[in-house]
N, C-alpha and C positions, 0 to 999 in steps of 0.2 A: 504494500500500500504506500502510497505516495506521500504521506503525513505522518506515515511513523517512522519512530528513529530507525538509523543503520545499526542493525545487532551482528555483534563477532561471530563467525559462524567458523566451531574448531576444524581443522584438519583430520582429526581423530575424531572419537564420538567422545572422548572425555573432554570435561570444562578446565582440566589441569597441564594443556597440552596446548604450546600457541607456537607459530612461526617464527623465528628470529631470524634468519638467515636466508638467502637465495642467491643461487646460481643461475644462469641460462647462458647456452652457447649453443652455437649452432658451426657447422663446417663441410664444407663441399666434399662428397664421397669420395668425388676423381681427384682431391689433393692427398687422401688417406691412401690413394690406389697408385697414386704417383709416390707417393713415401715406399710403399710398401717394392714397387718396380724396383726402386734405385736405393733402396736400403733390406728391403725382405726382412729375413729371421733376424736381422741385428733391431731393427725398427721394431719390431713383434715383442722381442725380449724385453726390450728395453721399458715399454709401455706396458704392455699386458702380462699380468698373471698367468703361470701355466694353467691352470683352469679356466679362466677367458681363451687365451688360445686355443684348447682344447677344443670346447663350445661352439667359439663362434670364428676362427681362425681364419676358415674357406669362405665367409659372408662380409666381402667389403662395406657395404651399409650397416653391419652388426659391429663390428670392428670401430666404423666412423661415429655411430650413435652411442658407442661407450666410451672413446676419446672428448665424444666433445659431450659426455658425464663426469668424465676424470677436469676437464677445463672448469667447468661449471660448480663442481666438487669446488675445486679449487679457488674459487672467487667465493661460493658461499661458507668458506674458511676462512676466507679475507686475507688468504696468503699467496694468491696465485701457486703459481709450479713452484716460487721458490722455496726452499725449506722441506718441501713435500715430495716423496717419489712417485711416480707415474707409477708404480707396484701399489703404491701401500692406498691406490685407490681402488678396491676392486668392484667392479659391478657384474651380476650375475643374475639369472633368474631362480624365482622360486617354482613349485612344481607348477601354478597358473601361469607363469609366464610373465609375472610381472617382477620387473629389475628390483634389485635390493641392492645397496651400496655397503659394502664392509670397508671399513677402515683397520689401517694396519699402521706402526709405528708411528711416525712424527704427526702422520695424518689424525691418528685416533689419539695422542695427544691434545693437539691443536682443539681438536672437538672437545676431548673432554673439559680444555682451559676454557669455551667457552660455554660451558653448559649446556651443550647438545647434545639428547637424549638417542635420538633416532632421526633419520633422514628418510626421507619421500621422495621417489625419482621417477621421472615420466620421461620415457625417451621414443622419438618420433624419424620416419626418414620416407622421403619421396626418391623419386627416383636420381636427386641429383645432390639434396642435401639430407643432413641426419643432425638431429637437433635433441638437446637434454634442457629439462630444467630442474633443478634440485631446491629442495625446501629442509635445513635444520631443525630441525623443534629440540623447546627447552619447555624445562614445567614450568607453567606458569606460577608467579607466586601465590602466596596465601593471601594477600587483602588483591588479586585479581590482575586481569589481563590490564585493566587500564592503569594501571600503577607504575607497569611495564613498560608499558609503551610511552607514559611520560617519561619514566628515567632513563628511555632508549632517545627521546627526543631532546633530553638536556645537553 
């Protein structure tokens, strides 16, 4: 309705559970497919997990929509690539098929300095690009989401 307020609507179905963080990136398949021509297995190693490889190794758009998860990871850490390994991001699916993001070393660090509980990953690709957005969540405090969000806006 047009006259009542805007209400916070969780990412979860719990009221203890808010956004803090986002990523999004997006990156052309044929520059993953040009990495991968003029660097192959070194490019592979060096990015992905051997269970990402395993996975999705032979699918250039699978390959490109979990790099540019690891990009996206990486800005909603607020660290970029630096500090952070291309490994210790790994994105994988679950039995549905929907990606789950594990963090490893410096990565899962970083999260837990900033109170990131769990991450939320939607990854997309047409035929030309493949795109990620990633969401942090932290619990929300005890006197509530809007306490948060002013002490995120000072």
């Amino acid at each position: 309705m047009p006259n009542e307020p805007a209400r916070y609507v969780p990412v979860f179905d719990s009221e203890r559970t808010g956004a803090l963080a986002v990523g999004i990136d997006i990156i052309e398949i044929a520059r993953i497919q040009r990495t991968l021509d003029d660097f192959g297995d070194r490019f592979l190693r060096r990015v992905f997990t051997e269970r990402e490889r395993e996975r999705y190794g032979e699918r250039v758009s699978e390959l490109a929509a979990r790099f540019a998860a690891k990009e996206a990871t990486s800005k909603a850490l607020g660290t970029g690539i630096r500090g952070i390994r291309w490994r210790e991001m790994e994105i994988v699916s679950n039995r549905r098929g929907k990606p789950v993001l594990v963090l490893h070393g410096q990565a899962a660090a970083r999260a837990a300095q900033l109170g990131l509980l769990a991450f939320d990953v939607s990854l997309t690709h047409s035929r030309t690009d493949a795109m990620a957005f990633v969401v942090g969540l932290k619990a929300v405090p005890a006197d509530g989401l809007d306490s948060e969000l002013s002490r995120l806006a000072t």
